[in-house]
C-alpha positions as CSV (number, residue, x, y, z in Angstrom):
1,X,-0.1,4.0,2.2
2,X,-1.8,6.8,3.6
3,X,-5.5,7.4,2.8
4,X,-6.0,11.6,1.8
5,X,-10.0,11.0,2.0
6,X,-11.8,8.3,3.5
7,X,-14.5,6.4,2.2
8,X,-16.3,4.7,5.0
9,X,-16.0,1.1,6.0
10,X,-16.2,-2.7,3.9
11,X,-16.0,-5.5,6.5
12,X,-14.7,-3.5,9.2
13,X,-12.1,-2.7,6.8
14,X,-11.1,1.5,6.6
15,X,-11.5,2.4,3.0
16,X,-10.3,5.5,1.2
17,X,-8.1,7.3,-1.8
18,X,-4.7,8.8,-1.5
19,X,-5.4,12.2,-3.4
20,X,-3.4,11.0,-6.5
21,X,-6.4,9.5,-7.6
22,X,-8.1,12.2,-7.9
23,X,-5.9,13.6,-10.3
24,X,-6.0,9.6,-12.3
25,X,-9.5,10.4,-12.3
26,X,-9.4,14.0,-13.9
27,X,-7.1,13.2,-16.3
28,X,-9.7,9.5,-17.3
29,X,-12.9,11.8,-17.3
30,X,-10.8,14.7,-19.4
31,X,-9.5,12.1,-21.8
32,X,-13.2,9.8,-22.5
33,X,-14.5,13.5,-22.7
34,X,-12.6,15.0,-25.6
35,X,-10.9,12.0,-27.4
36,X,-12.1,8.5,-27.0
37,X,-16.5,8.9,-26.8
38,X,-16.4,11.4,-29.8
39,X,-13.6,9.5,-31.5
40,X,-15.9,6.4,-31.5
41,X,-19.7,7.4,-31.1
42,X,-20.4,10.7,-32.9
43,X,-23.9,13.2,-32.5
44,X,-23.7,13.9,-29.2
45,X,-23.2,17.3,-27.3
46,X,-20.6,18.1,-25.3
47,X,-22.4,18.0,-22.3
48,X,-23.3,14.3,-22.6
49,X,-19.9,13.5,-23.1
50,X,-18.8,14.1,-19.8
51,X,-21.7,13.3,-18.4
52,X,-20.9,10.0,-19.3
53,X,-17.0,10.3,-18.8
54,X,-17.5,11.2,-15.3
55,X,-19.8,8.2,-15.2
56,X,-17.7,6.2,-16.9
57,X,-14.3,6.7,-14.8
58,X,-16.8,6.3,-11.2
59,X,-17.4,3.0,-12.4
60,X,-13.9,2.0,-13.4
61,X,-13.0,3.2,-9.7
62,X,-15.6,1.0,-8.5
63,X,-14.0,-1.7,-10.1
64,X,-10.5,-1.2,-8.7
65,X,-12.1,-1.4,-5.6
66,X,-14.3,-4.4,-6.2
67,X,-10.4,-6.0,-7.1
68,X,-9.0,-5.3,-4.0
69,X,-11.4,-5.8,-1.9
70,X,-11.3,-9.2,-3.2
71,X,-7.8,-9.8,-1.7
72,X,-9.4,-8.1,1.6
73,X,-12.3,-10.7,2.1
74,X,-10.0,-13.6,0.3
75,X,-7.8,-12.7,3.2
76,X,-10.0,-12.2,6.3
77,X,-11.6,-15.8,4.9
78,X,-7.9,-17.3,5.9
79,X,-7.8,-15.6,9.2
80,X,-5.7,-12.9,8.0
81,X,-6.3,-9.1,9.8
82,X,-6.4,-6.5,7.1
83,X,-5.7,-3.0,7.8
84,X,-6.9,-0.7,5.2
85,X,-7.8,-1.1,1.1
86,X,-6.1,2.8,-0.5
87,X,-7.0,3.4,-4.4
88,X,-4.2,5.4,-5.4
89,X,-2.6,6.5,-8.7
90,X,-1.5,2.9,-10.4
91,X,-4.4,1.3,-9.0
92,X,-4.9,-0.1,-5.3
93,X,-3.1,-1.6,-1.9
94,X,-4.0,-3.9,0.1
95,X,-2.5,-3.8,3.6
96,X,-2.8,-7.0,5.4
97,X,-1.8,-7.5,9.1
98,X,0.2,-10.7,9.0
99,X,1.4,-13.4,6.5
100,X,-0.2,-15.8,4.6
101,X,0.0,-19.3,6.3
102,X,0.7,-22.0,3.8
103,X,1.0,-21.7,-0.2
104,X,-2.2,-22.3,-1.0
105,X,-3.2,-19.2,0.9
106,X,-1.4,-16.8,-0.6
107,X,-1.9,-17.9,-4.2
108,X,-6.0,-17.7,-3.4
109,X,-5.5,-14.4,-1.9
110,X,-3.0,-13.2,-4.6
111,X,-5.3,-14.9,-7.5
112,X,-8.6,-12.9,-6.0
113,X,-8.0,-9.7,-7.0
114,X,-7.5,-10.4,-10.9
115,X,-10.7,-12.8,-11.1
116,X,-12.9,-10.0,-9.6
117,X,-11.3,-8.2,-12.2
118,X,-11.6,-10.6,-15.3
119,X,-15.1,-11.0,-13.7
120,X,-15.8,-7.2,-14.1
121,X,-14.7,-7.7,-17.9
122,X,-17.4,-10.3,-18.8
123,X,-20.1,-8.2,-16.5
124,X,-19.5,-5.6,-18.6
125,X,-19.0,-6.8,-22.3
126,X,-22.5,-8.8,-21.7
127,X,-23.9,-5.4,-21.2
128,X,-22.3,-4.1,-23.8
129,X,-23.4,-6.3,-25.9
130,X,-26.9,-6.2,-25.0
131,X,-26.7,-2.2,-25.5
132,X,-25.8,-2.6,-29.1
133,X,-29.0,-4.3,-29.8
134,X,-30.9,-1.6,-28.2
135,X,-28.8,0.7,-30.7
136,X,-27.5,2.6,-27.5
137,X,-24.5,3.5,-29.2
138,X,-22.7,5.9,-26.5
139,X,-23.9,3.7,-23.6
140,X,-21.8,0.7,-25.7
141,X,-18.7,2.7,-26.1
142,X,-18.7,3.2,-22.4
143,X,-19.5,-0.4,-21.3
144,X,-16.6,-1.9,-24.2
145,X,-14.3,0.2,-22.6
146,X,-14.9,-0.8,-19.2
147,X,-14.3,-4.4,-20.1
148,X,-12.0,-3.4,-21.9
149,X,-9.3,-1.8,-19.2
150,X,-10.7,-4.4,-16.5
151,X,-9.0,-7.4,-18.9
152,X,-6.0,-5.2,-19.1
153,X,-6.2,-4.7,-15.3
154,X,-6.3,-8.3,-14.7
155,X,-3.6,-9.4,-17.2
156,X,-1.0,-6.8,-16.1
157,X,-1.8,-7.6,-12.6
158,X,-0.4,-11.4,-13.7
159,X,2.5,-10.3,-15.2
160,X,5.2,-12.4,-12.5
161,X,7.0,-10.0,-11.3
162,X,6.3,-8.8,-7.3
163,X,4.9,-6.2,-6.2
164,X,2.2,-7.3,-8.6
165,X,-0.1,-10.2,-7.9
166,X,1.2,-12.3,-10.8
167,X,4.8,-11.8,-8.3
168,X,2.6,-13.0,-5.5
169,X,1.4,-16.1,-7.3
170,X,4.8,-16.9,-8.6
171,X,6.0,-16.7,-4.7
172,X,4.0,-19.1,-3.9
173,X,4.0,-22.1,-6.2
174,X,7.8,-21.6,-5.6
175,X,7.1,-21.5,-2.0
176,X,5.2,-24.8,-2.7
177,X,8.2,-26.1,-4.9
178,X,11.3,-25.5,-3.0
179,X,9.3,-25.3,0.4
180,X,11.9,-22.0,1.4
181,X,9.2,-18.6,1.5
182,X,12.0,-16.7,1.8
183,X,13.6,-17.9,-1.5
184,X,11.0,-17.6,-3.6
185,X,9.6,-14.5,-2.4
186,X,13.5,-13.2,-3.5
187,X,13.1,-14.9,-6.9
188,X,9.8,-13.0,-7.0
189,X,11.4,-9.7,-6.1
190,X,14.3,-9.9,-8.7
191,X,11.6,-11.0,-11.2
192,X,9.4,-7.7,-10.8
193,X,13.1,-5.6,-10.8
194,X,13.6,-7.3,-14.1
195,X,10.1,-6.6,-15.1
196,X,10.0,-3.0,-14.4
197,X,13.4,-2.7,-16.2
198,X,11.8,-3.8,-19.3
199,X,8.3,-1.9,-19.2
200,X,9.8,1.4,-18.8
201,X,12.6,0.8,-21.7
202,X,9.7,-0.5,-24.1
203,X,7.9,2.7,-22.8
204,X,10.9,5.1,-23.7
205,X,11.2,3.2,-26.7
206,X,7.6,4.0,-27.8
207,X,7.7,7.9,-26.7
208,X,11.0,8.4,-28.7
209,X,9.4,6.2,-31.9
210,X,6.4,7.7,-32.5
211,X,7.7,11.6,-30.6
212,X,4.5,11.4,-28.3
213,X,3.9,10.9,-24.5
214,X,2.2,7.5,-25.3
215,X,5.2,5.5,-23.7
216,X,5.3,7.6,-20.3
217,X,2.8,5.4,-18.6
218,X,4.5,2.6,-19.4
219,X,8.2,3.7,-18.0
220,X,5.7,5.5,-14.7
221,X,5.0,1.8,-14.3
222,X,8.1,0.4,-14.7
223,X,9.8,2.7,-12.7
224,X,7.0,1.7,-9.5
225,X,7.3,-1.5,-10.4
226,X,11.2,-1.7,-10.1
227,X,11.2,0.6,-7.4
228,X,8.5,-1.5,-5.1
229,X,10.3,-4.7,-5.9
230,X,13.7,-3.8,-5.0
231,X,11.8,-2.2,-1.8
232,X,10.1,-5.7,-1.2
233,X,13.9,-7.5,-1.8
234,X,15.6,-5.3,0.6
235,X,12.9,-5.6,3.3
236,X,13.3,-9.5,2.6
237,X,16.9,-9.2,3.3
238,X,16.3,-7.3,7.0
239,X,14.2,-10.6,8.1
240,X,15.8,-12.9,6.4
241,X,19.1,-11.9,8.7
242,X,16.9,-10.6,11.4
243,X,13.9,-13.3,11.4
244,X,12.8,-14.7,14.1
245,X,14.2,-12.0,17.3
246,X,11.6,-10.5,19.0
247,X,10.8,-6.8,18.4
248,X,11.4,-5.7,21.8
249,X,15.1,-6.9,21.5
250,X,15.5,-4.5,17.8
251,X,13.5,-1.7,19.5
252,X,14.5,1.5,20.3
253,X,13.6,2.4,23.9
254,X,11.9,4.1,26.3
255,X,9.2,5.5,23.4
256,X,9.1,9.2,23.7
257,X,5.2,9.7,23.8
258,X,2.5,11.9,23.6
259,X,-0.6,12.4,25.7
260,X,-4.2,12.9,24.0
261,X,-5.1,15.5,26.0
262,X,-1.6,17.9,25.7
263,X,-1.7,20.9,23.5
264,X,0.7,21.1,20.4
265,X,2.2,23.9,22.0
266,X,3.1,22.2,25.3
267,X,3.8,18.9,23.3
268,X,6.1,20.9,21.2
269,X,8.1,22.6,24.2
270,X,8.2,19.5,26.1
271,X,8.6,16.7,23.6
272,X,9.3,17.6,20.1
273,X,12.0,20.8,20.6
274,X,14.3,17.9,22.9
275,X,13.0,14.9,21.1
276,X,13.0,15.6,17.0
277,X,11.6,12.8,15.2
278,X,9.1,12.2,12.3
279,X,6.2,11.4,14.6
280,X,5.7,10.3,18.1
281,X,3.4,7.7,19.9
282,X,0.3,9.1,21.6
283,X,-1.3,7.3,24.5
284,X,-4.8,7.9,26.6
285,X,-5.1,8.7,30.0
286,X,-4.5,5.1,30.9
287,X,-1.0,4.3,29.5
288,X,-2.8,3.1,26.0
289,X,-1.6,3.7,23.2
290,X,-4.0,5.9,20.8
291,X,-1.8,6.3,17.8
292,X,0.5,8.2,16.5
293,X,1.0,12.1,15.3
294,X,3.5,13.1,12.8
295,X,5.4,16.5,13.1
296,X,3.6,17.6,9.7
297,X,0.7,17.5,11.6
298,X,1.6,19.4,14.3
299,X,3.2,22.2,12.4
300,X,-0.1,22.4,10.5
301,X,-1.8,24.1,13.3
302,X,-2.1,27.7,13.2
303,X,0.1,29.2,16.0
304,X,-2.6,31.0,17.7
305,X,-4.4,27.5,17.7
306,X,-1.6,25.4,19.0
307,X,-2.5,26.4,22.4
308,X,-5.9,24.8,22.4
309,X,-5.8,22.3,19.5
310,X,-4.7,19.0,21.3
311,X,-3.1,15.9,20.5
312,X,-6.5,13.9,20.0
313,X,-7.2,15.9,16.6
314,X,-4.4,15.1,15.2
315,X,-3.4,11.6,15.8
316,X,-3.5,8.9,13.5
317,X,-5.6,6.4,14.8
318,X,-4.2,2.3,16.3
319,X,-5.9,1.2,12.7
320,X,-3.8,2.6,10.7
321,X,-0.7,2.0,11.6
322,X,2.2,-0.2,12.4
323,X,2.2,-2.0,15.8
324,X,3.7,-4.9,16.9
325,X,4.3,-6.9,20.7
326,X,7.2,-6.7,22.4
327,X,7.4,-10.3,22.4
328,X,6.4,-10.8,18.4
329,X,9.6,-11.9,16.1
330,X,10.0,-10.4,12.6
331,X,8.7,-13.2,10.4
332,X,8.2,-11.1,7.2
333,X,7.8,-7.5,5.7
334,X,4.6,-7.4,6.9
335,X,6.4,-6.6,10.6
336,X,9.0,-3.9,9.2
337,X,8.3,-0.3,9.3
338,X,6.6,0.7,6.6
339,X,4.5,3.8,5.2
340,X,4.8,7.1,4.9
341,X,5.9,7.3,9.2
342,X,8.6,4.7,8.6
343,X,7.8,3.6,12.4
344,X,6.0,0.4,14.3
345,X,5.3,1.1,17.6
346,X,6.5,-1.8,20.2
347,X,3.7,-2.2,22.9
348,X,3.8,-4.4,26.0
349,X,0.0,-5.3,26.2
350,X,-1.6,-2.3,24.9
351,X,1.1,0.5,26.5
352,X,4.4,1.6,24.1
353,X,8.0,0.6,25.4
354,X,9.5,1.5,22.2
355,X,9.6,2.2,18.4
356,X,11.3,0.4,15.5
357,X,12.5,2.5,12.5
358,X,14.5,1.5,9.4
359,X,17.6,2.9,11.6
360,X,17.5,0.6,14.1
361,X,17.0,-2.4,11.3
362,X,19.9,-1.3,9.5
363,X,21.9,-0.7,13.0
364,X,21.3,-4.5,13.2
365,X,21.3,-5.8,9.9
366,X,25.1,-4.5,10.4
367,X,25.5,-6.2,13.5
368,X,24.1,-9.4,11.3
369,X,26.7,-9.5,8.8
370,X,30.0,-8.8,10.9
371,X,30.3,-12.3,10.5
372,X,28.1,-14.8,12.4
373,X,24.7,-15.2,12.5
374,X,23.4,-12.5,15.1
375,X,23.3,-14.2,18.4
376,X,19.1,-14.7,19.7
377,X,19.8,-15.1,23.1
378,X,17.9,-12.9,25.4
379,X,19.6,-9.4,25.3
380,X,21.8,-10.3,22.8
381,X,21.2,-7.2,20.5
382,X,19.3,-5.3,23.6
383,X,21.3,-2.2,23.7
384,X,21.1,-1.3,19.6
385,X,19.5,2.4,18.9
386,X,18.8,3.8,16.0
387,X,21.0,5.2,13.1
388,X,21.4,9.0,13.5
């Protein structure tokens, strides 16, 4: 997921929001502000209201960040590379670099972000708690309702049903179980498509029962719930029939590049008017790559600024995106394309050969199924390019 504003660094970790939580946030502060603090803790003026709201939903971001970030560090513990921790509307992603190695690793990892979580709960019902006997009665409201929506945060984040970390933890005491990933991450799939089914019908249920909008969270989280998983299941299909081959051999090739030091305008009449894709790799003056720039990017720039606004400004840095060796097999949807560019760039070292897209998966998830297992020999699926 792409990050709108960044944050800074935790662990040599990027940090940042995608802007819908900005609006989350609004729509918390609006809601402590005018219903909830003067609902339950009367006297106060307006002003002091959302004073504390505003304090109030800082804090609750805090703790969505405290939760992932406890995946982040429960993964770099195991060895695992994380790319970036995004807050975004439903809460937060963690995007790690890589698959857990055993079961017991990816239960810890999936079982970290809902005990910082529960933790947050206690933390702030103990202070709570020792506000009431200082009479503070707004400052108790507050802290209640922090512990409050942290230990609903942690026991909706249980629920078994992937993309959710109860989904993760199911996946892998199956894992443990059957000793197939690959199963039980499927049972865990079809479980959080079942699971998002049923949240947004009890959520319809409630809007049309009591004629409010009280249910629409519930079917906006069943919907992303559903949606994810079946996204998660068809991305377990692709390696599943494509495991195991080597990127370079799914790639599509040569990679049409960039240069950090080209102009959007000669970029554009070189590269982009011949080539039109969603975004190209962008290398240095040695061959490196640098990243990658999207075509949304470049037509942001101001015609009489594409002559002198160049590539460097606008590319989206190694970190934060998809990359993979030539010689590296799919062994999970970790490796697939994935993100808003839909693209992981192939490199031989640290220079591009290629890029693979959803197209070319789907060119040879085809391939796959015409019968026999796809043959893994070397150049066996060598000449597949991508879906027009």
């Amino acid at each position: 997921m792409r990050q709108s504003i960044r944050l800074g660094t935790m662990h040599g970790v990027p940090v940042g929001l995608h802007w819908s939580t900005v609006v989350i946030l609004f729509l918390l502060t609006q809601g402590l502000a005018a219903g909830l603090l003067p609902g339950a803790a009367g006297g106060y003026t307006t002003a002091a209201y959302w004073l504390a709201a505003t304090g109030l939903a800082g804090l609750f971001l805090i703790t969505l960040l405290a939760h992932e970030y406890a995946h982040a560090r429960t993964a770099q513990h195991y060895g695992i590379r994380v790319r970036s921790i995004t807050l975004w509307l439903l809460g937060g992603v963690s995007e790690l670099d890589g698959d857990p190695p055993h079961p017991h690793v990816e239960l810890a990892i999936a079982l970290a972000g809902p005990a910082a979580s529960l933790a947050s709960a206690g933390f702030f019902l103990l202070a709570a708690g020792s506000a009431g006997l200082l009479s503070a009665g707004l400052l108790q409201v507050g802290l209640s309702w922090l512990a409050v929506v942290n230990l609903a945060l942690a026991v909706f984040n249980l629920l078994p049903g992937a993309p959710l970390d109860g989904g993760r933890a199911l996946a892998a005491i199956l894992w443990r179980v059957r000793g197939d990933r690959a199963a039980a991450r499927q049972a865990a799939a079809r479980t959080g498509v079942a699971l998002g089914v049923v949240l947004a019908g009890a959520g319809l249920v409630l809007a049309l029962a009591t004629g409010t909008f009280d249910g629409l969270w519930l079917v906006l989280l069943g919907w992303y719930l559903a949606g994810a998983a079946r996204a998660e299941a068809t991305a377990l299909q692709f390696t599943g029939a494509l495991g195991g081959i080597p990127a370079g051999r799914l790639m599509s090739s040569p990679a049409v590049c960039g240069y950090t030091g080209q102009t959007v305008a000669t970029f554009a009449a070189a590269v982009a008017a011949v080539h039109p894709h969603r975004c190209y790799p962008v290398v240095d003056i040695d061959g490196n790559l640098a990243g990658l720039v999207t075509i949304a990017a470049l037509a942001g720039v101001p015609p009489q600024l594409r002559a002198q606004t160049r590539l460097t400004e606008l590319v989206v840095p190694v970190s934060r995106i998809a990359v993979a060796q030539r010689e590296t097999p799919l062994r999970g949807p970790s490796a697939l394309p994935a993100g808003p560019m839909r693209m992981t760039v192939v490199v031989d070292g640290r220079r591009p050969c290629g890029v693979l897209t959803a197209g070319d998966l789907s060119r040879a998830l085809a391939v796959a199924t015409l019968g026999e297992a796809p043959d893994r020999s070397p150049g066996a699926l060598g000449d597949l390019q991508p879906l027009p």
